[in-house]
SETIKOL-194946 format. One record per residue (C-alpha): residue number from 0; x, y, z. Coordinates in pm, whole numbers, m for minus. Layout:
! residues N
ZARO     n        X        Y        Z
ZARO   NUM        X        Y        Z
...
***
This chain:
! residues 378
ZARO     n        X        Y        Z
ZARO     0        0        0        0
ZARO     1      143      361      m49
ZARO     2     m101      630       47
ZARO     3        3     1016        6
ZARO     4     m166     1147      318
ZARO     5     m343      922      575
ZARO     6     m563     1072      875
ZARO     7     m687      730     1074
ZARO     8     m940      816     1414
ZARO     9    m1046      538     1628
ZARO    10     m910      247     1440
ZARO    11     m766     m139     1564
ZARO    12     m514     m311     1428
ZARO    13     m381     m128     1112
ZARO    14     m106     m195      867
ZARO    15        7      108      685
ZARO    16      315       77      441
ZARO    17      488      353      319
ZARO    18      302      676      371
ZARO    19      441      996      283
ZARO    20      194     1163      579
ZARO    21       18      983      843
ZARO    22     m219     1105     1130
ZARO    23     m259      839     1373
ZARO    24     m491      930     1672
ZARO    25     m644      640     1947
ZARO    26     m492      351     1794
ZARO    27     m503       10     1962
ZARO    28     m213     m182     1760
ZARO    29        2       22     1494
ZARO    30      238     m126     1237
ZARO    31      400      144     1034
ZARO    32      651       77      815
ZARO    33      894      382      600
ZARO    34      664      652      671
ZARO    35      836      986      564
ZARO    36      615     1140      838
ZARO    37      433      958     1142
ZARO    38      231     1159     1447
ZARO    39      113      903     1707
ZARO    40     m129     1040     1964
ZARO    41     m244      860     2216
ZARO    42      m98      525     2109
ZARO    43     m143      185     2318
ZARO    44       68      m16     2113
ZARO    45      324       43     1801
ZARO    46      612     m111     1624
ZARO    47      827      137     1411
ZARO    48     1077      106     1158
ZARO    49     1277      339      938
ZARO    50     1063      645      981
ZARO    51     1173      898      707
ZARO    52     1118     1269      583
ZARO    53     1234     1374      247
ZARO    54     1320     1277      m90
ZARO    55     1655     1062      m20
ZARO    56     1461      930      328
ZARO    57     1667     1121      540
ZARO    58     1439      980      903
ZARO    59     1413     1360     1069
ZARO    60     1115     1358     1244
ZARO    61      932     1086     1468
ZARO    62      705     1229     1749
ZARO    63      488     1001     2039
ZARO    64      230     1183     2284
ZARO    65      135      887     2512
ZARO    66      206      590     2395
ZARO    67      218      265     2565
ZARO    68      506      m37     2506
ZARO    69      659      144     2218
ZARO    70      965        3     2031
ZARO    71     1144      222     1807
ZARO    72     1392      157     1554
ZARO    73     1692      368     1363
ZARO    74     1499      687     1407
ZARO    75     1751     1057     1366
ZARO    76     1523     1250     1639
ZARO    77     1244     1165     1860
ZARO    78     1023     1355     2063
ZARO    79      811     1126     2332
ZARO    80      586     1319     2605
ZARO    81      439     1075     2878
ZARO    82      521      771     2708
ZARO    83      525      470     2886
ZARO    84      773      142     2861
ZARO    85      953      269     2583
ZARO    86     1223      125     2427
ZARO    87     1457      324     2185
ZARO    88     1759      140     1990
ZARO    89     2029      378     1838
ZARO    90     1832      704     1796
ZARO    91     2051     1025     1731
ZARO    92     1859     1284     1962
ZARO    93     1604     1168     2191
ZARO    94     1363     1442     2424
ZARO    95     1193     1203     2695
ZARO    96      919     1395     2892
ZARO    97      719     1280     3190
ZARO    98      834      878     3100
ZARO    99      767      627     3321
ZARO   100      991      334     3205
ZARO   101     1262      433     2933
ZARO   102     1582      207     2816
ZARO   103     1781      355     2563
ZARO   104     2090      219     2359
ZARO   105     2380      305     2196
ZARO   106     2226      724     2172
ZARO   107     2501      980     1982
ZARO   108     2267     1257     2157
ZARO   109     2033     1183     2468
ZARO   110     1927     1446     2702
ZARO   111     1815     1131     2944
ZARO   112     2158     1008     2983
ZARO   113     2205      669     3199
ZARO   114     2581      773     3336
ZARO   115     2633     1114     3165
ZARO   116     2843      966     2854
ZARO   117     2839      697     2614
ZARO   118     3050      418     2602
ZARO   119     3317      559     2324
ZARO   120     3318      866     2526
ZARO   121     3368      679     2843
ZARO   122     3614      474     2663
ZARO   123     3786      752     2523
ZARO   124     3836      891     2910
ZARO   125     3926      650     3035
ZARO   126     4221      564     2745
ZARO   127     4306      946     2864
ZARO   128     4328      872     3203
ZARO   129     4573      597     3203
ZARO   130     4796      771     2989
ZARO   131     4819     1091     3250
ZARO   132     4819      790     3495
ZARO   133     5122      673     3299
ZARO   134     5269     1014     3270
ZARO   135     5249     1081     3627
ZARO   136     5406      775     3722
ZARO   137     5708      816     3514
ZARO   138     5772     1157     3652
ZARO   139     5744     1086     4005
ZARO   140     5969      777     3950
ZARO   141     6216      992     3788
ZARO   142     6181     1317     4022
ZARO   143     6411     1216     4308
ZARO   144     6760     1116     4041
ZARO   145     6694     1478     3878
ZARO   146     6688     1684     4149
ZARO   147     6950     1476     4332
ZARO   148     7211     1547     4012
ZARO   149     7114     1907     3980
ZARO   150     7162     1999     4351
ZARO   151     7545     2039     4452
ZARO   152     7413     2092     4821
ZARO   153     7093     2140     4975
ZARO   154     7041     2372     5289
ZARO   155     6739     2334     5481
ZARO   156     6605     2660     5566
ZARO   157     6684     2694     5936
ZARO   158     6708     2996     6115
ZARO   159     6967     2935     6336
ZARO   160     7152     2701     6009
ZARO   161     7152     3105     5851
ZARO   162     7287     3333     6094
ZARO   163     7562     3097     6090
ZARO   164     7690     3061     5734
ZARO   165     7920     3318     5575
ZARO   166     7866     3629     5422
ZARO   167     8089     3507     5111
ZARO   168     7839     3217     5026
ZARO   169     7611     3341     4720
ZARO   170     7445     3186     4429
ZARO   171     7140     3064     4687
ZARO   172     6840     2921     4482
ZARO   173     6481     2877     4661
ZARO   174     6337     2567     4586
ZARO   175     6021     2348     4722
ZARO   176     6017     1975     4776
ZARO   177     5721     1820     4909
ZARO   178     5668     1990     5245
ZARO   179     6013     2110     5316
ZARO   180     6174     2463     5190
ZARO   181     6523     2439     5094
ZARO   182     6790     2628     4974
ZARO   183     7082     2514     4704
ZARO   184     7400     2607     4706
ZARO   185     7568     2656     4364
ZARO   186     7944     2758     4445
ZARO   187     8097     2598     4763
ZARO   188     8382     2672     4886
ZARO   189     8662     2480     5039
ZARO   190     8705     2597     5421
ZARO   191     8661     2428     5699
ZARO   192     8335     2615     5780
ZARO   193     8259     2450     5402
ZARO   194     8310     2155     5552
ZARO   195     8143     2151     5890
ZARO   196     7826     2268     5664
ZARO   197     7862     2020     5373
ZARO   198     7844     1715     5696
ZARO   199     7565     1889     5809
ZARO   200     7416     1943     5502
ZARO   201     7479     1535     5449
ZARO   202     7268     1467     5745
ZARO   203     6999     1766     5611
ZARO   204     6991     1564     5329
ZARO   205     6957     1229     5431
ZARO   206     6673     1334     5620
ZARO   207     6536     1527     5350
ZARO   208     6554     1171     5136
ZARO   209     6352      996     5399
ZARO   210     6097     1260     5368
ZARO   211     6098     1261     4948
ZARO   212     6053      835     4982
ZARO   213     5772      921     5241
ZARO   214     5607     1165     5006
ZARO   215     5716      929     4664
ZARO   216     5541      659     4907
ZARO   217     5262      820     4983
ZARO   218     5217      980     4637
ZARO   219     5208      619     4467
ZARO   220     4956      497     4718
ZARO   221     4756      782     4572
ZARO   222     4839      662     4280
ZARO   223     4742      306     4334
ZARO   224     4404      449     4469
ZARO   225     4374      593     4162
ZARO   226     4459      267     3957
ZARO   227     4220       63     4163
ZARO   228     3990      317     4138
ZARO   229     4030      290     3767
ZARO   230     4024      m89     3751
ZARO   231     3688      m66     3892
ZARO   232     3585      233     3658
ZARO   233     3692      m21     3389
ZARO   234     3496     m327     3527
ZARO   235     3181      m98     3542
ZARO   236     3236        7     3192
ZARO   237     3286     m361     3130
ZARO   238     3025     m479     3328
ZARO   239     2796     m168     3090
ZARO   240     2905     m321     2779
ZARO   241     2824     m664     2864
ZARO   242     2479     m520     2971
ZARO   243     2418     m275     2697
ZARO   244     2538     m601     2442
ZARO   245     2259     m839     2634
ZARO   246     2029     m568     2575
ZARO   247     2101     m501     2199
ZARO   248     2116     m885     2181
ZARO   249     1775     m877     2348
ZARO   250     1674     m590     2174
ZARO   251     1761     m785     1839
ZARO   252     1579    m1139     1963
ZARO   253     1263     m927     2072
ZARO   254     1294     m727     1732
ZARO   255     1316    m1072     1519
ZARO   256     1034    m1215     1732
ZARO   257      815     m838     1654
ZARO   258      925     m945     1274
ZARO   259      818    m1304     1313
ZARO   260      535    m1208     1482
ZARO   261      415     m907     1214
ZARO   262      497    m1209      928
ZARO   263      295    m1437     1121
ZARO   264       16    m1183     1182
ZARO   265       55    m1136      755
ZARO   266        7    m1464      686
ZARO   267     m215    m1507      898
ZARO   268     m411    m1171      774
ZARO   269     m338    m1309      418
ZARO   270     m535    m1635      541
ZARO   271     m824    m1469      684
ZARO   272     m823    m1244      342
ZARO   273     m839    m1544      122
ZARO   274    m1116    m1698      375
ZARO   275    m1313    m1378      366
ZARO   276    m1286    m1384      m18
ZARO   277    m1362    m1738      m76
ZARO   278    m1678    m1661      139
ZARO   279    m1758    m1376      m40
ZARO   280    m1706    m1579     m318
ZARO   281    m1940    m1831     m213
ZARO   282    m2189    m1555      m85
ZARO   283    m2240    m1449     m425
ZARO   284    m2266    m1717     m556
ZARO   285    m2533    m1843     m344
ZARO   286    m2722    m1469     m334
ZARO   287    m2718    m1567     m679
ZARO   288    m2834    m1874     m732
ZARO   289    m3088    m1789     m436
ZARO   290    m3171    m1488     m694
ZARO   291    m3247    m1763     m938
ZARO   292    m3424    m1960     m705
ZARO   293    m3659    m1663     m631
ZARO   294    m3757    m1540    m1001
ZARO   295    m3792    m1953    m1062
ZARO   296    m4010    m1951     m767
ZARO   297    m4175    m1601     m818
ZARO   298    m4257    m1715    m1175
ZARO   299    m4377    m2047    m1067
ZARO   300    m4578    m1894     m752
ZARO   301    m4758    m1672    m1063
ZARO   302    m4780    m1956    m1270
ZARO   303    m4973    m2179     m995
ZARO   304    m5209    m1873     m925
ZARO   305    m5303    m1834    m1261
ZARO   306    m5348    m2213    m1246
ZARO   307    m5545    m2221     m938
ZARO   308    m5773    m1890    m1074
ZARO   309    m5830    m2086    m1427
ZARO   310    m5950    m2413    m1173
ZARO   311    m6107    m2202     m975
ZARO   312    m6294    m2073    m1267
ZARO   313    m6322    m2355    m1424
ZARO   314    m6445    m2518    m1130
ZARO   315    m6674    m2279    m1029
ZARO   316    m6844    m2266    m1400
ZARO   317    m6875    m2648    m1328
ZARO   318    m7044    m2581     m991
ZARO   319    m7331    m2369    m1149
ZARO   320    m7342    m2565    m1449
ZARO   321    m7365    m2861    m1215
ZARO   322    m7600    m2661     m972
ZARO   323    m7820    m2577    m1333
ZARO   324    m7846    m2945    m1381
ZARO   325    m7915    m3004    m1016
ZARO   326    m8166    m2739    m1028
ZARO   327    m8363    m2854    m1389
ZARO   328    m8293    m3251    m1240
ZARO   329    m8479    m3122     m924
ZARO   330    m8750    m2903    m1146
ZARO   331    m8804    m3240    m1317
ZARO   332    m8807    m3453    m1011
ZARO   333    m9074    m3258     m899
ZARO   334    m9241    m3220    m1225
ZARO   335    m9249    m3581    m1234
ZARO   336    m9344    m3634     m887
ZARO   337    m9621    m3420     m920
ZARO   338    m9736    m3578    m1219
ZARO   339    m9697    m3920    m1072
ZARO   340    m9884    m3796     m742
ZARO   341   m10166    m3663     m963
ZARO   342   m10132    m3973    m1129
ZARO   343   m10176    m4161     m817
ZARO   344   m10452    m3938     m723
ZARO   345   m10636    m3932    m1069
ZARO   346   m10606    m4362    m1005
ZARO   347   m10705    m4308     m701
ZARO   348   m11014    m4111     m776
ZARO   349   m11097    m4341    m1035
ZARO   350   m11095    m4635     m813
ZARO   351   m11315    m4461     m584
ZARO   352   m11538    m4397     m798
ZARO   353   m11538    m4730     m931
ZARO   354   m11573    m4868     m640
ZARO   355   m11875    m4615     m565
ZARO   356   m12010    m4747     m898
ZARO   357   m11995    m5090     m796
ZARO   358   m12136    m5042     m424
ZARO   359   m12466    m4820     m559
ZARO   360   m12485    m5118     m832
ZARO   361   m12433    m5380     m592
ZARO   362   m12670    m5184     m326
ZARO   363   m12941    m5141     m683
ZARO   364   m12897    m5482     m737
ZARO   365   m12907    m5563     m392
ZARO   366   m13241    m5392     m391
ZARO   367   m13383    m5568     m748
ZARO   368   m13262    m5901     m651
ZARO   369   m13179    m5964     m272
ZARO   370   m13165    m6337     m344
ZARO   371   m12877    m6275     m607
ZARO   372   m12715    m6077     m358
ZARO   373   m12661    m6333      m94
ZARO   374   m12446    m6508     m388
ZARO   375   m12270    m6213     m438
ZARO   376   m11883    m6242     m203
ZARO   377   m11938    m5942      m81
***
């Protein structure tokens, strides 16, 4: 993806690729990956890489207002105000406001400094150091032979040692060795009072040379102070190094696991993609076919109601035709039954009057011949 300008508000889990401007505001997870550009606000999580400004991708600006568990990557200058557990691997310049938990490695410019000075500078001290160390070593060693060969006698500064020496001596040079003021003679002489102040001058001087090894003594226990001192200065820095290389070794596991887990979460994402499209895939396929389905259907449904209306027309033309017949069939039941029933009565009547007939000739004859009647069955 390459986008010109992105503005993103209330968004999870985004993947943005090479952006010349993005706007990132209330983001739970952040990937961004050689943005020219990048303004997190209010970030939980992010992982970035190679954040550049420019043409040539010269990485300039990089700013965080509180993030949380940030890890950040080869970045020139980063600004981070109330960020929390932040981690920050070889930035150039790094401004750390208001942070909670910071580590920081291998910075050319950090205002947040762990011991005041990186480990070249340190290093680069230190290398100083034991060459002064050196130097003053080989001076003190070779103090006591110089000023022993350039002295032809040394006079300690006594008062009473003064009054007595002789007006003649001259040449008298002022000179400071460790505590003691002394004075050096440059032209003795050869008299006895010479003499009796060269012997005492002996003794002056022996004592003097207990003093020097006292001071030469005590000035290489200072020095040996300084050396162990030094040694330990050096097993710190050691003891840095091997800590700042477990944490840029650390640094570089937990970076390749980020990468391994940002290629899993790809392939993963690439997964779920080609899931999503195979089921979209699929969806369509069935919306369509269930588009098909519903026009077959639809056209069927109006087929069968135009079907059931023609029966039902049909049907009902054959119930009052039917009905017609039933009604005529009735008409001519009753036509008939009538006609039978007046039949029946016409019969009927007939009878009865037959048989009326035949009683008044029967009762007549009864009447004419009463001995023909008794014959008669009736």
């Amino acid at each position: 993806m390459s986008f010109v300008r992105v503005d993103a508000v209330n968004v999870e889990d985004v993947d943005i690729t090479n952006p010349s401007l993005v706007g990132i505001h209330s983001f739970s997870g952040v990937v961004v990956d050689g943005a020219k550009k990048v303004d997190l606000s209010h970030v939980k999580g992010a992982v970035m890489e190679t954040h550049d400004e420019g043409e040539n991708g010269s990485n300039t600006v990089l700013t965080l207002k509180s993030g949380q568990d940030v890890d950040i990557y080869s970045a020139k200058r980063i600004t981070i105000s109330t960020a929390k557990n932040t981690e920050i691997i070889d930035p150039v310049h790094v401004e750390i406001e208001s942070a909670d938990t910071v580590r920081i490695s291998s910075t050319k410019s950090n205002q947040n400094r762990r011991r005041g000075n990186s480990f070249d500078e340190r290093k680069k001290i230190l290398n100083k150091s034991s060459e002064e160390f050196k130097k003053l070593i080989d001076e003190s060693g070779k103090s006591i032979p110089q000023r022993r060969a350039s002295l032809t006698s040394i006079i300690e500064n006594d008062s009473s040692l003064g009054e007595s020496m002789p007006v003649g001596i001259t040449g008298l040079r002022r000179q400071v060795y460790g505590n003691k003021n002394v004075s050096v003679l440059l032209s003795p002489s050869d008299t006895i009072e010479e003499q009796i102040l060269r012997e005492h001058v002996v003794s002056s001087l022996l004592e003097n040379r207990k003093i020097y090894l006292e001071e030469d003594k005590r000035r290489h226990g200072e020095l040996l102070e300084k050396m162990n001192a030094n040694s330990k200065w050096l097993r710190e820095t050691e003891q840095y190094a091997i800590q700042d290389l477990r944490r840029a070794q650390e640094n570089s596991r937990r970076a390749q696991e980020n990468l391994r887990r940002v290629r899993e979460d790809i392939r993963r994402n690439d997964i779920h993609l080609t899931f999503q499209m195979n089921s979209l895939i699929v969806d369509e396929n069935s919306l369509e076919e269930r588009f098909v389905r519903t026009e077959k259907d639809r056209v069927r449904a109006e087929e069968d109601r135009v079907r059931a209306e023609e029966e039902d027309r049909v049907r009902a033309e054959e119930d009052r035709v039917r009905a017609e017949e039933d009604r005529v069939r009735a008409e001519e039941d009753r036509a008939r039954k009538s006609a039978e029933l007046e039949k029946r009565e016409n019969e009927a009547k007939k009878f009865k009057e037959y048989q009326n007939r035949r009683l008044i000739e029967l009762v007549r004859r009864s009447r004419d011949d009463p001995q023909s009647f008794k014959n008669t069955p009736f």
